[in-house]
C-alpha positions as CSV (number, residue, x, y, z in Angstrom):
1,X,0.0,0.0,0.0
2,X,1.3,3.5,-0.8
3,X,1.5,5.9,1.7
4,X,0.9,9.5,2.0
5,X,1.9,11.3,4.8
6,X,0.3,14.7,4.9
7,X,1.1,17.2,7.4
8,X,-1.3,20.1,7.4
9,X,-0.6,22.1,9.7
10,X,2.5,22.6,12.1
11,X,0.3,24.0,14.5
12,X,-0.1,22.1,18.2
13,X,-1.5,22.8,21.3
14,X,0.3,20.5,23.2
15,X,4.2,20.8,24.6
16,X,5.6,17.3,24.7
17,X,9.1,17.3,26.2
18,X,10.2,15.3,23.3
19,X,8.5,16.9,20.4
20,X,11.3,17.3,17.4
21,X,10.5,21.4,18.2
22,X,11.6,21.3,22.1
23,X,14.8,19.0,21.3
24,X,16.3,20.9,18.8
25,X,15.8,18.3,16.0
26,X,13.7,20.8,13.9
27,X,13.1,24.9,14.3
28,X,9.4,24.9,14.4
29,X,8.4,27.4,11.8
30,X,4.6,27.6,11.5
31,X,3.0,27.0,8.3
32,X,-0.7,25.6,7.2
33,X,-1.8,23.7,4.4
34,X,-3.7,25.8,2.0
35,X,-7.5,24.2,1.7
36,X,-8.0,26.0,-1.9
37,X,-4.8,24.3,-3.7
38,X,-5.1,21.0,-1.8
39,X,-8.0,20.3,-3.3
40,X,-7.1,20.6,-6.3
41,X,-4.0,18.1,-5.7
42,X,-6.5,15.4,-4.1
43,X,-7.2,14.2,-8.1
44,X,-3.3,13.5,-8.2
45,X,-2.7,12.1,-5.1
46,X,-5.6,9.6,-5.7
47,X,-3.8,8.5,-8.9
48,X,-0.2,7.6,-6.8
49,X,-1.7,6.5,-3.5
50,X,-3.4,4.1,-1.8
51,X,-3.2,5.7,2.0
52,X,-3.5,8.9,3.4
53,X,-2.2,9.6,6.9
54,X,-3.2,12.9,8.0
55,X,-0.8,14.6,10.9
56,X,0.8,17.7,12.3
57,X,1.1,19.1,14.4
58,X,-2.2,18.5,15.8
59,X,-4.6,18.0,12.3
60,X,-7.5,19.2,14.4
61,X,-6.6,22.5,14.7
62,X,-6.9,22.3,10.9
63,X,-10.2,24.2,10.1
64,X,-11.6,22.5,7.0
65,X,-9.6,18.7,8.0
66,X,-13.4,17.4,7.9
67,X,-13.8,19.0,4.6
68,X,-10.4,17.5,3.4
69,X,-11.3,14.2,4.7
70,X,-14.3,14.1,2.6
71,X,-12.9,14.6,-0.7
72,X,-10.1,12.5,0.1
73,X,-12.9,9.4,1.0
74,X,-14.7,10.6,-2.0
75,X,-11.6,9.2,-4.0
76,X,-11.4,5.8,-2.2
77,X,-8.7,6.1,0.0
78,X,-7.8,4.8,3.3
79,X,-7.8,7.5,5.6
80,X,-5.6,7.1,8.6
81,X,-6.2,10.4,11.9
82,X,-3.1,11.2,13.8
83,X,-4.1,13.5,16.6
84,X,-3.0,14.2,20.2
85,X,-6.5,13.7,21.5
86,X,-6.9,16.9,23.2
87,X,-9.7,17.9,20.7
88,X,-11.3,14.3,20.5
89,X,-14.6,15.2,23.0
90,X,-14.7,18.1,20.9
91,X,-14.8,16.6,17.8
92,X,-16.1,13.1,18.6
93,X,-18.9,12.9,16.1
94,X,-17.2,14.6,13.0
95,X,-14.7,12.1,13.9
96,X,-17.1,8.9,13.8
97,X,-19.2,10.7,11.0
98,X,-15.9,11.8,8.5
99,X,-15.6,7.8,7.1
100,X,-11.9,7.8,8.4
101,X,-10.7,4.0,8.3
102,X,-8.0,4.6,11.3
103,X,-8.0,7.0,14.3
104,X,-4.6,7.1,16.3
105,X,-4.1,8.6,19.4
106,X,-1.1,9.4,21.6
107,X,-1.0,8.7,25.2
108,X,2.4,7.6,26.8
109,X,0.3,6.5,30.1
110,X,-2.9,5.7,31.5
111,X,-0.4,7.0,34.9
112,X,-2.2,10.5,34.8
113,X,1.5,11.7,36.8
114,X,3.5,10.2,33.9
115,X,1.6,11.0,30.7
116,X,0.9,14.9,32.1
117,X,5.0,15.4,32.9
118,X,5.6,13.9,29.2
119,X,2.5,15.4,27.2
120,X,-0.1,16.9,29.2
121,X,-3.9,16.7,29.2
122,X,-4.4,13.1,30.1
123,X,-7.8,13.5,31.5
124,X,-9.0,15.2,28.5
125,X,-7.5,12.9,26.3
126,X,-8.9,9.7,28.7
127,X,-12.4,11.0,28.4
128,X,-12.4,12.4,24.6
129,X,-11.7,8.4,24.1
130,X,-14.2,7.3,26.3
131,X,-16.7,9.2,24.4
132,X,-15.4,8.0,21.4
133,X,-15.7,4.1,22.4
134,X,-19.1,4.9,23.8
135,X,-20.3,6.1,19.8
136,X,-17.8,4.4,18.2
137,X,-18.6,2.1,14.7
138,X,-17.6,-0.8,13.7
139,X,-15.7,-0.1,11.2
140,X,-13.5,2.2,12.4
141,X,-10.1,0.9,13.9
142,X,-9.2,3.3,17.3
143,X,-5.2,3.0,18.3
144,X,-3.1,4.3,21.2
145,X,0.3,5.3,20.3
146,X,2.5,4.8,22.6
147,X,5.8,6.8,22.6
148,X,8.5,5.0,24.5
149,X,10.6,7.1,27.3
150,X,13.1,6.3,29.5
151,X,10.5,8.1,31.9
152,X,7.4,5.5,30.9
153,X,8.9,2.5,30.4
154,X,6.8,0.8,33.7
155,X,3.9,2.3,31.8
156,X,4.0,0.2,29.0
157,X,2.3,-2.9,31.0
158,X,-0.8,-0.9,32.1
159,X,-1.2,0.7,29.2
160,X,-1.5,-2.9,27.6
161,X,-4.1,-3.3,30.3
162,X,-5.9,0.2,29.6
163,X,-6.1,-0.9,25.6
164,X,-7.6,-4.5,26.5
165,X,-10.3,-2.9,29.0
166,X,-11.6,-1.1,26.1
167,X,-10.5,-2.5,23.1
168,X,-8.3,-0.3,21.8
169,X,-5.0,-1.5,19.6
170,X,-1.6,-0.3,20.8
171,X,1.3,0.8,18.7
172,X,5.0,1.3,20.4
173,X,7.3,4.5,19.0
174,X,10.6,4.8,20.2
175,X,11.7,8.5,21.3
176,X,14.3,9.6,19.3
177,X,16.5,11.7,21.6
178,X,20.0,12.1,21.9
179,X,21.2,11.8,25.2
180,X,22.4,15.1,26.9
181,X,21.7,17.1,29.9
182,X,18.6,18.2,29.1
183,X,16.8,15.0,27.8
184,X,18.9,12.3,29.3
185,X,16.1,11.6,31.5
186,X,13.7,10.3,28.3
187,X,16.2,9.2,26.1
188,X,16.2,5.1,25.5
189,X,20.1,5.6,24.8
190,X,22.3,4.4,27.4
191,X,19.6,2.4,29.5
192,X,21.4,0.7,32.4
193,X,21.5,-3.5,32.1
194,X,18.6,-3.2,34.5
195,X,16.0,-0.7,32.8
196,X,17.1,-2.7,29.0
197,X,15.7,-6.1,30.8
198,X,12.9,-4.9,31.9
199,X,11.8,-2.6,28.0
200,X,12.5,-5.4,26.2
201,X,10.3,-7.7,29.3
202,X,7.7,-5.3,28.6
203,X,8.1,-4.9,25.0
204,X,7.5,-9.2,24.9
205,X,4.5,-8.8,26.7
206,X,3.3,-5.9,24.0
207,X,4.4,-9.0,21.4
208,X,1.9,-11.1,22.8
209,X,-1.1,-9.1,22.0
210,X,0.1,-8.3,18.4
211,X,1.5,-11.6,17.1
212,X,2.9,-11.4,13.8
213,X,6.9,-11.4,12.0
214,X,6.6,-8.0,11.2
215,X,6.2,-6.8,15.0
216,X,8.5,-8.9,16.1
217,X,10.9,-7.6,13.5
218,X,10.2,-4.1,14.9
219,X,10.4,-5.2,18.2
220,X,14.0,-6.4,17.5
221,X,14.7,-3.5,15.5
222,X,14.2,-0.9,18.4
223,X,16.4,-3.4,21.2
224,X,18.9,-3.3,18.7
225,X,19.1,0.0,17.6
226,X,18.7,0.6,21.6
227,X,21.8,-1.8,22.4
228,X,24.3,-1.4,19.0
229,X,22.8,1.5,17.3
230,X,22.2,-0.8,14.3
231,X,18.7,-2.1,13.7
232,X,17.4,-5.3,12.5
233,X,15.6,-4.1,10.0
234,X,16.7,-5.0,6.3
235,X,14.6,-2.2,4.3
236,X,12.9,0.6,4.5
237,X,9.6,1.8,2.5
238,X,9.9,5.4,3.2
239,X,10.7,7.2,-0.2
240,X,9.9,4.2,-2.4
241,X,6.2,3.5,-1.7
242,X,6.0,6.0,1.2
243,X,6.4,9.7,0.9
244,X,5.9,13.0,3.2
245,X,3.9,16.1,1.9
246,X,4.3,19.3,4.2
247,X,1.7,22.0,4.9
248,X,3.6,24.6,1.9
249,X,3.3,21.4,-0.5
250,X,7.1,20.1,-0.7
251,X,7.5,16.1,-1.2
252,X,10.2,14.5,0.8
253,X,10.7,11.0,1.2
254,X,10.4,11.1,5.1
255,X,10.4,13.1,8.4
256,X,14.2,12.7,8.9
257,X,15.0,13.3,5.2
258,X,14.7,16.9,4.6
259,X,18.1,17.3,2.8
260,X,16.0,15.5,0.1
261,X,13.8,17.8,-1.5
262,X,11.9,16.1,-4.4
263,X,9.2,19.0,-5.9
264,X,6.3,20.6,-4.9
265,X,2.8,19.4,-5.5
266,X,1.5,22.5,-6.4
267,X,3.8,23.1,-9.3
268,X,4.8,19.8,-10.2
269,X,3.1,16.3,-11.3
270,X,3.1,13.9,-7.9
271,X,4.5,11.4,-10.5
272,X,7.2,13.4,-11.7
273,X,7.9,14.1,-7.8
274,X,8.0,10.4,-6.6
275,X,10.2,9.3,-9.1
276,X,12.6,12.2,-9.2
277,X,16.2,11.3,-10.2
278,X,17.5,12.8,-7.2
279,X,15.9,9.4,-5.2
280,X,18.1,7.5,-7.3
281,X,21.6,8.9,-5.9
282,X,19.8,8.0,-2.3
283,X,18.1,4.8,-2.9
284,X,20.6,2.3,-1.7
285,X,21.0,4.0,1.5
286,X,16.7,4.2,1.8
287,X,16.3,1.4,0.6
288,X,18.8,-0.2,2.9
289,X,17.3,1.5,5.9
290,X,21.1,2.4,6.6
291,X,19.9,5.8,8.2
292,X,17.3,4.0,10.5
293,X,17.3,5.6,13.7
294,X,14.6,5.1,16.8
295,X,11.4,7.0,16.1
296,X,11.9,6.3,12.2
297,X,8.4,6.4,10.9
298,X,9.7,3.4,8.5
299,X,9.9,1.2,11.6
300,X,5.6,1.5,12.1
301,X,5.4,0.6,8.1
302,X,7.6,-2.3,7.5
């Protein structure tokens, strides 16, 4: 399946201690998709994709997402929701009502202390999915994401037991931080013998639930990336059938790859874009997953 990321806006209104923005990874420069051009790009995107996964910043804060949404379902697609769950009370029937195939939610606890010190707003993200279970239909798939801390690791276990209690699916990310004075406290670099045993105890236990190679390829992926700074993982799909579309219209092959700039979908044919030359210089070293690195979206899309 080909996958579109689309990041719409790079507004948020949350302040996770992790976010790309507060560690330095990325300068956070505020931009907004244009709802006039992108829909006149939705045509072209339904031609070169299968998947759309809409993201942020926080897509709620997008004002016409619903509208977006629509003429995106309108063309077929699977439409995937990645939101931060502060807005989902707010926008619980839209939500249920838009057709989306997948909503995903972060929460890094059901530990109200733990989640609030790493994201915030736990109680208002607990209840907007309790409203949602409450309405929720069949056919749409509800996930917890789970990002992985140094600071939630002992989470992990009753957050299994949070997602059974309501039937929820749970997805583990990695944080990707670099160790330093400021962040050493969430980064899973460096993990004494002790704390290792117990993720990757933890990280079995999450196995169980979701039984298949390709999880347990992931799963060995983050412990060794964790342990050698080498993953497991052979490939990678980002920038061969997976691509990243930001809120000004400019195609990169993924979130860690903006030194490869491929077109923009406003002035350019998305064909023309995904099969640039330039991705030809880089495609062993994509391909190869030799830049995999923990919280590499590659490692949720094997």
């Amino acid at each position: 399946m080909r996958t579109l990321f689309w990041n719409i806006t790079n507004r948020c209104n949350l302040n996770c201690r992790y976010c790309y923005y507060n560690t330095g990874i990325e300068k956070r420069v505020l931009q907004e998709a244009n709802y006039y051009k992108s829909l006149l790009i939705i045509n072209d995107i339904s031609k070169n994709f299968d998947k759309i996964i809409f993201t942020g910043g926080e897509p709620l804060l997008y004002p016409n997402l619903f509208n977006l949404i629509k003429k995106v379902k309108e063309m077929k697609l699977f439409v995937q929701l990645l939101t931060n769950g502060v807005l989902l009370e707010k926008f619980s029937n839209q939500i249920l009502n838009s057709g989306i195939d997948k909503l995903s939610i972060s929460l890094d606890s059901p530990i109200t202390k733990t989640n609030d010190y790493l994201r915030g707003s736990t109680r208002v993200v607990q209840k907007g999915i309790l409203k949602l279970i409450s309405n929720k239909k069949q056919e749409t798939i509800i996930e917890i994401q789970q990002t992985l801390t140094r600071k939630n690791i002992d989470s992990l276990e009753p957050m299994l037991d949070f997602c059974k209690g309501h039937d929820l699916s749970l997805w583990i990310n990695p944080v990707d931080i670099k160790p330093c004075s400021s962040t050493e406290e969430l980064s899973l670099l460096n993990l004494s013998e002790n704390t290792a045993r117990k993720l990757k105890e933890n990280i079995k236990k999450w196995l169980k639930l979701n039984q298949n190679e390709k999880n347990k390829i992931y799963a060995d992926s983050i412990m060794a990336l964790i342990k050698m700074r080498k993953p497991q993982q052979k490939t990678c799909n980002m920038g061969i059938n997976n691509f990243v579309l930001d809120p000004e219209g400019n195609v990169y092959p993924c979130f860690l790859r903006k030194d490869i700039f491929l077109g923009n979908i406003y002035k350019n044919k998305l064909k023309d874009i995904i099969h640039n030359p330039l991705l030809n210089r880089h495609k062993i070293e994509l391909s190869s997953a030799s830049c995999l690195q923990l919280g590499c979206l590659c490692l949720t899309l094997l």
